[in-house]
N, C-alpha and C positions, 0 to 999 in steps of 0.2 A: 504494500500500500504506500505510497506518493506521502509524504510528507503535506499537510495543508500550510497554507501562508502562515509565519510567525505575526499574527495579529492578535498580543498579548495584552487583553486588559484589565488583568489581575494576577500578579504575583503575589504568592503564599509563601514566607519564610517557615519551618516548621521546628519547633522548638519545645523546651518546655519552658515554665516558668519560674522564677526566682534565682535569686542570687546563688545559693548550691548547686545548680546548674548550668549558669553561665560560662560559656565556651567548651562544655563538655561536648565529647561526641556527636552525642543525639543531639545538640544545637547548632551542627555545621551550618544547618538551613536557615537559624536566623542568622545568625553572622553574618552570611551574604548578603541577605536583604541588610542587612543595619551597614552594611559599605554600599550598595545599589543605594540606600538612603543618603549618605553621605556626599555619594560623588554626585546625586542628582538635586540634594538639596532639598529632598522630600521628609517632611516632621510625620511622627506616627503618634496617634493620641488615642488614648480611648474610646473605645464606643461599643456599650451593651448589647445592643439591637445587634453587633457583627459578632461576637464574643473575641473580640481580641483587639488590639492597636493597629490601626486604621490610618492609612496616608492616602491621598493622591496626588500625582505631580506629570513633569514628561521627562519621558526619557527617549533622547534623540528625536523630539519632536512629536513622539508618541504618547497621548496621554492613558496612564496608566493609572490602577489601584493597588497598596500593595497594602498585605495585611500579615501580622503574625498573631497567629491564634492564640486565646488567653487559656484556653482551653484543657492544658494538658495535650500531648501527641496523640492520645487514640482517642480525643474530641478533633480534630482538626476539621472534619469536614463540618460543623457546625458553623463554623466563619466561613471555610469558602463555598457551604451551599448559602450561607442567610447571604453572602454577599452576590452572589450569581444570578440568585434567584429576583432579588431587589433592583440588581440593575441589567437585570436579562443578558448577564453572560454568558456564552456556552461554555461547552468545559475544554473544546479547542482553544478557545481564548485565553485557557489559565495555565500558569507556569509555576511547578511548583516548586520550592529547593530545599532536599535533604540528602541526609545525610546515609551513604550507602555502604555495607558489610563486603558486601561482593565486588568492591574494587580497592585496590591496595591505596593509604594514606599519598595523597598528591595527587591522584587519580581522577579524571572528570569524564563524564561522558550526558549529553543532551541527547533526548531521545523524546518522541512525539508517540503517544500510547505504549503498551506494552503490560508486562506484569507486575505485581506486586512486591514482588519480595520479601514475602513477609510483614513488613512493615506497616504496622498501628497506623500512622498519619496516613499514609497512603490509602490503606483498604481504606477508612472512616471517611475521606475525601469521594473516593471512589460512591464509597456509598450516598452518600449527600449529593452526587451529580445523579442520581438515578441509575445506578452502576457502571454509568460506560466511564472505561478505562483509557479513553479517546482525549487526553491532555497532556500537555508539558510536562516533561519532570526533567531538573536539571540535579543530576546525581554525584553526591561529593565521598569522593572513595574514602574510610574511615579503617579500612580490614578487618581481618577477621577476628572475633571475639576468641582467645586463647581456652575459658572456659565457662565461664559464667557470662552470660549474653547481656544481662540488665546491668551487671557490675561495670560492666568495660564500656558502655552506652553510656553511662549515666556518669563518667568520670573523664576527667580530663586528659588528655592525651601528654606521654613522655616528650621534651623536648626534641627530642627527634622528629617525632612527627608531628609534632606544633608548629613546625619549622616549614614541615613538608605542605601540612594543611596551611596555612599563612600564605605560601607562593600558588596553589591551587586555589584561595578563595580571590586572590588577587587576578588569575588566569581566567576563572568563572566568570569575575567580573567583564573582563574586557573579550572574551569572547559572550556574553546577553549584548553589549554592547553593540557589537557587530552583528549580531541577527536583527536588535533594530532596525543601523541602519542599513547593510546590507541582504538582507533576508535568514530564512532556514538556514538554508545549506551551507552558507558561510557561516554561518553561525556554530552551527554544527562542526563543522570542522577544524574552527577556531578551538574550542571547548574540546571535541575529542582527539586532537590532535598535542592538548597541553601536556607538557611534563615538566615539573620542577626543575630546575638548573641542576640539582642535587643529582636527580634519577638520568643528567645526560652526563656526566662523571662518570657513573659506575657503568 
């Protein structure tokens, strides 16, 4: 299946919340969004009606919503259905970014539908769009959990791969970038094409 045009007007950071989990694993997905905030100059504020913090702004000229769900990870689709459904998004339209086991730390890969992974935020997304699995996900390689899966999610990564993930969510960034303003497929190949400075060494 053909790739549809990247006409993104809702990005979902996926997270959890509170300070004991800031920059842990399972929060590579807000990270991004809070640098997409940054370099686009977009504030995120509250708001109940969405369950979570709530921005709109443009990026590359594209105006855009972006939200991280206040929700906890296996709520997320409660923000991005109330907000899709409110402003009659489709779920092509939504981009979402987290954080992925099945690619090694530094690791990126864009992808337009596809599976689950397992993953809480995902499936509950999924759900909240009336199940099609027909959107965005921009996937931030995290590895594999040694043994305990919630332990190694819910914890901060060793500076090694702090190091790796930092030049990856910086790589995410400028390849969304380039799918604005150049389309999909560049975009695409921006993002899966990246590797840390670190991983062209070895």
């Amino acid at each position: 299946m053909a790739n549809p045009p990247f006409e993104i007007a809702l990005i979902a950071g996926l997270g959890n919340v509170g300070a004991k989990y800031e920059h842990t694993r399972h929060n590579m997905g807000v990270d991004l969004l809070m640098r997409l905030c940054d370099r686009y100059n977009i504030s995120l504020n509250p708001e109940s009606r969405f369950f979570g913090l709530v921005g709109r702004g443009q990026i590359e000229k594209h105006d855009v919503r972006l939200v991280f769900p206040t929700t906890y990870m296996n709520e997320s689709g409660r923000a991005v259905g109330a907000l899709c459904n409110f402003y009659r998004i489709a779920p092509e339209q939504v981009l979402v970014l987290h954080d992925e086991m099945d690619l090694p730390p530094g690791a990126l890969k864009l992808r337009f539908g596809g599976g689950l992974a397992g993953h809480n935020g995902l499936k509950s997304i999924c759900a909240s769009l009336g199940s099609s699995q027909n959107f965005w996900r921009l996937r931030i390689g995290i590895g594999k959990a040694p043994a305990d899966v919630i332990s190694f999610v819910l914890n901060r990564p060793d500076p090694h791969d702090r190091s790796l993930l930092d030049e990856a969510l910086d790589g995410a960034l400028d390849g969304i970038t380039t799918a604005f303003k150049s389309g999909a497929e560049r975009g695409i190949a921006a993002v899966n094409g990246f590797k840390p400075a670190s991983f062209k060494k070895e």
